[in-house]
C-alpha positions as CSV (number, residue, x, y, z in Angstrom):
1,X,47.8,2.5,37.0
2,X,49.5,0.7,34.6
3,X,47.7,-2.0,32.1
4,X,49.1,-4.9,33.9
5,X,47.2,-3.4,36.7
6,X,44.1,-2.7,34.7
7,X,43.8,-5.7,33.5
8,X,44.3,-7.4,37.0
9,X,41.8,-5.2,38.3
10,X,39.4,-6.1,35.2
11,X,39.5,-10.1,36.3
12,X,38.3,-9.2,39.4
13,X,35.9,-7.2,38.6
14,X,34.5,-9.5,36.3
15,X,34.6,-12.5,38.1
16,X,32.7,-10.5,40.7
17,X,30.2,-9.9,38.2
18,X,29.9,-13.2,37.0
19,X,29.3,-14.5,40.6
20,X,26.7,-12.0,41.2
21,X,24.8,-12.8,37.8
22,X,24.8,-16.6,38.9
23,X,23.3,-15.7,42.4
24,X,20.6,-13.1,40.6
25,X,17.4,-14.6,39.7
26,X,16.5,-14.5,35.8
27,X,12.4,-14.5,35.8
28,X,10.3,-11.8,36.4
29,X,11.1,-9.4,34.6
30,X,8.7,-7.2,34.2
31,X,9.9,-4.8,31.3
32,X,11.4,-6.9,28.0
33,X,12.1,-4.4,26.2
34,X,14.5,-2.4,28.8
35,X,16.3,-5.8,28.7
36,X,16.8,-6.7,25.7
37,X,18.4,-3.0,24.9
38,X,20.5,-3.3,28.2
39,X,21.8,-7.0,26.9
40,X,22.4,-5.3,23.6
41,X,24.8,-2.8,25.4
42,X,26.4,-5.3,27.4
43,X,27.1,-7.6,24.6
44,X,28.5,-4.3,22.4
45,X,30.8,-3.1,25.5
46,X,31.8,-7.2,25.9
47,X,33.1,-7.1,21.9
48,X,34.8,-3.7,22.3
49,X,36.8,-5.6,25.4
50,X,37.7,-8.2,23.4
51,X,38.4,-5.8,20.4
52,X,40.9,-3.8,23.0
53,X,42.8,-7.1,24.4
54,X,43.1,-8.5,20.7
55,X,44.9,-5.2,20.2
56,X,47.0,-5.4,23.4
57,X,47.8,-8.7,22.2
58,X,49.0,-7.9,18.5
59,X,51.4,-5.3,19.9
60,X,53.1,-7.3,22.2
61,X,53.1,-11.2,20.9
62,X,52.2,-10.9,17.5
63,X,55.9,-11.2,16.2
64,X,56.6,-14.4,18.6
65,X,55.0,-16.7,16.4
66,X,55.1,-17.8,12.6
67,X,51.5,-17.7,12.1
68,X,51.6,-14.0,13.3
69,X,48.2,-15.5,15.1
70,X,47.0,-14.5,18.4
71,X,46.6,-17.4,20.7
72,X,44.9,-16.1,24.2
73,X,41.9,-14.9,22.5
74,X,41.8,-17.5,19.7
75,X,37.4,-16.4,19.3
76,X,35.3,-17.3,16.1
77,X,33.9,-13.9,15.3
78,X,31.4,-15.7,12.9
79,X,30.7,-18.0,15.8
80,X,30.1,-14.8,18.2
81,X,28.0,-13.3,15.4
82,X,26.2,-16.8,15.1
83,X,25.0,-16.7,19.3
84,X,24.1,-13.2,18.4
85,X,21.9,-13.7,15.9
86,X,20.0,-16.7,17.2
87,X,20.0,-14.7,20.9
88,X,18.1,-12.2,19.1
89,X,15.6,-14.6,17.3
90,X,14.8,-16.3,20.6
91,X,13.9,-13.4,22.2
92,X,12.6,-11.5,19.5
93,X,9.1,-13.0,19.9
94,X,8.5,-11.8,23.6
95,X,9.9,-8.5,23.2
96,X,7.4,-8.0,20.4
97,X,4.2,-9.8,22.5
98,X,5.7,-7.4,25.3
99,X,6.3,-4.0,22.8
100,X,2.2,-4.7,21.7
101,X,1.0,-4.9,25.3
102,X,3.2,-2.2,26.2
103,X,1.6,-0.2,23.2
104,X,-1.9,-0.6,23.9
105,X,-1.6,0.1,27.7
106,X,0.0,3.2,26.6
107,X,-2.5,3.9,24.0
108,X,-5.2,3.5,26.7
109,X,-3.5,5.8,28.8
110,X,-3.6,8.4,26.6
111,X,-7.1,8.3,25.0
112,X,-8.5,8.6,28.2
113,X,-7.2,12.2,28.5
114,X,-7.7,13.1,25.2
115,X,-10.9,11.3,23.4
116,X,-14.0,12.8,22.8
117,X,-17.2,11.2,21.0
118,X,-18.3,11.9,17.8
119,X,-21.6,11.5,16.5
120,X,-21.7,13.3,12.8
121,X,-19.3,12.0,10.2
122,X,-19.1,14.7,7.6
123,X,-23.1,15.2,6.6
124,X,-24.0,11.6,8.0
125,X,-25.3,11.9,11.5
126,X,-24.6,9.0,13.6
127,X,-25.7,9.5,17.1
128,X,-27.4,6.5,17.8
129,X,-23.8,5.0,16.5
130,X,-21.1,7.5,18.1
131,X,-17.5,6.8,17.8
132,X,-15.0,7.6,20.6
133,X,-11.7,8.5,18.9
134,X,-8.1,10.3,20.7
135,X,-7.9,13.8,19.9
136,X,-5.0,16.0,18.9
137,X,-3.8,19.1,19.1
138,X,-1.0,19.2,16.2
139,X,-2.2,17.4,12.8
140,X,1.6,15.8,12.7
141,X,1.5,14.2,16.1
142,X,-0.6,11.5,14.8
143,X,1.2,8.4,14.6
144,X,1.7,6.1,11.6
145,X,-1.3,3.3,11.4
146,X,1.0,0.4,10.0
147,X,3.0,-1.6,12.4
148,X,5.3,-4.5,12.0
149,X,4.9,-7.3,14.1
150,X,7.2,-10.4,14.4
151,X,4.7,-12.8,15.4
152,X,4.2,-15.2,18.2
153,X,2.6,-19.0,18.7
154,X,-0.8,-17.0,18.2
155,X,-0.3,-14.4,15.4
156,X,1.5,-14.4,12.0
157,X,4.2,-11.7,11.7
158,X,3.7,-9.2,9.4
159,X,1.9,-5.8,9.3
160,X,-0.7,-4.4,11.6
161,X,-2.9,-1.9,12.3
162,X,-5.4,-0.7,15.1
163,X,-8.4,1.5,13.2
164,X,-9.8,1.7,17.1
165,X,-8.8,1.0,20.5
166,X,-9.1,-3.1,21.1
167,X,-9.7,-3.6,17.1
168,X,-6.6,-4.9,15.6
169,X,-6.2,-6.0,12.0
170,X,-3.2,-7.8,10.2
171,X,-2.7,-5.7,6.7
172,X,-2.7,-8.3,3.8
173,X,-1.8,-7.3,0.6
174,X,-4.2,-9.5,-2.2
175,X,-3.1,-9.9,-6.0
176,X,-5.2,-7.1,-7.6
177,X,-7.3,-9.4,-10.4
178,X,-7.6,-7.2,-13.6
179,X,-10.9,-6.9,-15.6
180,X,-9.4,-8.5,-18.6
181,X,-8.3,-11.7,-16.4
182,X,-10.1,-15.0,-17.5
183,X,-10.9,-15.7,-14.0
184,X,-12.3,-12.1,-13.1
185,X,-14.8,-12.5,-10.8
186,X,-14.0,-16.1,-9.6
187,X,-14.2,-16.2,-5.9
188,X,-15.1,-12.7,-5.3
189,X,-18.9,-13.0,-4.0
190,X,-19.6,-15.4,-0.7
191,X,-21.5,-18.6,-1.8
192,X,-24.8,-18.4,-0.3
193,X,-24.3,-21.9,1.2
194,X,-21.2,-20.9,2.7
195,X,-19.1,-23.5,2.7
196,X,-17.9,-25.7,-0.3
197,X,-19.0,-29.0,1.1
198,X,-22.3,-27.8,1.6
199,X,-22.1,-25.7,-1.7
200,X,-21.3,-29.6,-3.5
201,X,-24.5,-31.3,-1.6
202,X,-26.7,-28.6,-3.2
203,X,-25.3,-28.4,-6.8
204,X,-25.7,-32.2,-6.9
205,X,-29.2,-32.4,-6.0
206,X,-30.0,-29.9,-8.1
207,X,-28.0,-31.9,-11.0
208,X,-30.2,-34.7,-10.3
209,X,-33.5,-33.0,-9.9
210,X,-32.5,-31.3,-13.7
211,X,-30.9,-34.1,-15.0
212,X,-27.8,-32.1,-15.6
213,X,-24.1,-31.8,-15.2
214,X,-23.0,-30.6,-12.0
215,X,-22.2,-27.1,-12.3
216,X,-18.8,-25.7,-10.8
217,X,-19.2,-22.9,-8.1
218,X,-17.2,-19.5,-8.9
219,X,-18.5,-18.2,-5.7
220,X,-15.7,-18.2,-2.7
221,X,-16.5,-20.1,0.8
222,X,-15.8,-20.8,4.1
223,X,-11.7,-20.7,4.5
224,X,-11.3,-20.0,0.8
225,X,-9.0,-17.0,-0.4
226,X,-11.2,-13.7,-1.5
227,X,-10.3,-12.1,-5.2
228,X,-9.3,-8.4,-5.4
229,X,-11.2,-6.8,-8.2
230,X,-9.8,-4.4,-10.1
231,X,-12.2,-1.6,-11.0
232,X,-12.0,1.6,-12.7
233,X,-13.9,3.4,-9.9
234,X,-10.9,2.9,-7.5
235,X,-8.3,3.8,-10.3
236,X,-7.8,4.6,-13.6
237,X,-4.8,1.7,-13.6
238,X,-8.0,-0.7,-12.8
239,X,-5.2,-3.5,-11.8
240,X,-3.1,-1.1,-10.0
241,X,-2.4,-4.1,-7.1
242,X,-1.4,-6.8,-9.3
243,X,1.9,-8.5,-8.1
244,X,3.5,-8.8,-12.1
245,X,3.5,-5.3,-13.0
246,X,3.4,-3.4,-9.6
247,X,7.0,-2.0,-10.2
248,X,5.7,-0.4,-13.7
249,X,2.5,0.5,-12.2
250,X,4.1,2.9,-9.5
251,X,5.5,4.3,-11.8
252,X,2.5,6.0,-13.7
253,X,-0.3,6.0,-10.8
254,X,-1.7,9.7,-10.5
255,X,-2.0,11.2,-7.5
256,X,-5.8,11.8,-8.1
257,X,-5.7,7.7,-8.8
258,X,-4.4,7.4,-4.8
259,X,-7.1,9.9,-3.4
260,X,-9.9,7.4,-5.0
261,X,-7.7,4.6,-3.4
262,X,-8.0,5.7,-0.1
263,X,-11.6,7.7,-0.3
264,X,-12.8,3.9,-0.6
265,X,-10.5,2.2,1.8
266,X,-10.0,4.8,4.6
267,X,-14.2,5.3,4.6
268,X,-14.6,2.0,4.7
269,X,-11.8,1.8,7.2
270,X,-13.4,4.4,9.5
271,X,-17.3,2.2,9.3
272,X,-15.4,-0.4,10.1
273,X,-14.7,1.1,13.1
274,X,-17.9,2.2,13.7
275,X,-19.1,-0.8,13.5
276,X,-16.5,-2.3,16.2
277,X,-17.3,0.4,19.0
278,X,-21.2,0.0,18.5
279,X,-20.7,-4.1,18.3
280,X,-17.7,-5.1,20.9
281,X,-17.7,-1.8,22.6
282,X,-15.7,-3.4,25.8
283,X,-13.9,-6.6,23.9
284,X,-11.0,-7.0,21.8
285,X,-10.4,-8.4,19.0
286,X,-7.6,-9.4,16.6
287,X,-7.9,-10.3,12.8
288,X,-5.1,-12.1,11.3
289,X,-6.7,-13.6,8.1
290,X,-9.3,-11.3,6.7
291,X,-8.4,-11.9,3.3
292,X,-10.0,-15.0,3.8
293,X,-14.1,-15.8,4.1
């Protein structure tokens, strides 16, 4: 076969193709992820076609005009790149929804062959409080805890993880206030009135009952942004966390400084989870904004 041949051959496959993909219907389909990769390839061997016939072309016309342009295959590649990109954004949110619902029924798949219940954590017996946790049988088989997620109409993107099966949690990552800060301590407690307008009604009656200025609440409230205190119990860098000198900061943390880090936050991470089993044992839920009260 010659490349005339071929490349009659090619047409007519293609337009074959093309009047099949008209005729084939586009909805249901029940696995995003297969088709995005499987559009990825198609676009990729689509390119390297063009690629190949802009080659053909060079060789053989090239020298026939002054612009030494090609003219049957006169394509943007910015403008291809452009579709490409904006392909990828519009589908990027369902493949994600579908990866996450994917993961989970995978998830629950697995822990129901391998989970066990546990009832003493270290010297603390819970019993009356057990936890049901996936077991495994090589220490390095355990899979990472944070995920990225690109968002949907319902969830921020960002990074996620599940500390139990159903309990999913978007990571934030807080400015780290230090203990020599002005405002250290500001909106770090909950305001026992909860929220701020309620808060105002009590300090001014309370004003007028004293004959006094109104005082201004340092507490934090309802949909109000919680500080992150340093502290020299979680690390001898009590600011370690602050956004303006985290590059400097890494730089000097001691390992021994990390294992107080995460004795505090994975403890607290794994109670947390207690608490979930014991309190929505067969419901799910999904925290997006927990750096907020």
């Amino acid at each position: 076969m010659n490349i005339i041949d071929f490349l009659l051959q090619l047409d007519i496959n293609l337009n074959n193709s093309i009047n099949i993909f008209q005729s084939t219907p586009k909805n249901k389909v029940s696995d995003l992820s297969l088709l995005y990769s499987i559009i990825q390839k198609n676009i990729t061997n689509l390119h390297n076609y063009i690629d190949f016939l802009k080659q053909l072309e060079q060789v053989h016309f090239s020298n026939l005009f002054d612009n030494n342009q090609q003219f049957l295959l006169n394509i943007d590649n910015n403008d291809a790149n452009n579709m490409l990109k904006k392909f990828k954004s519009d589908i990027a949110i369902e493949v994600n929804a579908h990866k996450l619902k994917q993961y989970k029924k995978n998830m629950k798949k697995l822990q129901k062959i391998h989970k066990i219940d546990v009832g003493m954590l270290d010297t603390c017996n819970i019993s009356n409080n057990k936890i049901n946790i996936p077991v495994i049988s090589d220490i390095k088989d355990i899979p990472p805890m944070f995920y990225w997620y690109d968002g949907d109409k319902t969830y921020k993107r960002g990074i996620y993880t599940c500390i139990s099966d159903g309990f999913y949690i978007k990571v934030p990552f807080p400015n780290v206030v230090s203990i020599t800060d002005p405002k250290y301590k500001i909106s770090s407690v909950p305001c026992r009135y909860e929220t701020r307008e309620q808060c105002d009604i009590q300090k001014k009656k309370t004003s007028e009952l004293h004959n006094s200025d109104i005082r201004i609440c340092t507490f934090v409230h309802k949909n109000e942004k919680i500080a992150k205190l340093g502290s020299i119990y979680r690390c001898s860098k009590e600011d370690f966390g602050n956004h303006k000198t985290l590059e400097e900061d890494l730089k000097i943390v001691k390992p021994s400084d990390i294992k107080r880090i995460l004795m505090y936050s994975l403890s607290d991470s794994l109670l947390s989870a207690v608490w979930y089993q014991n309190k929505f044992k067969d419901s799910e839920i999904i925290l997006s904004n927990i750096e907020y009260y």
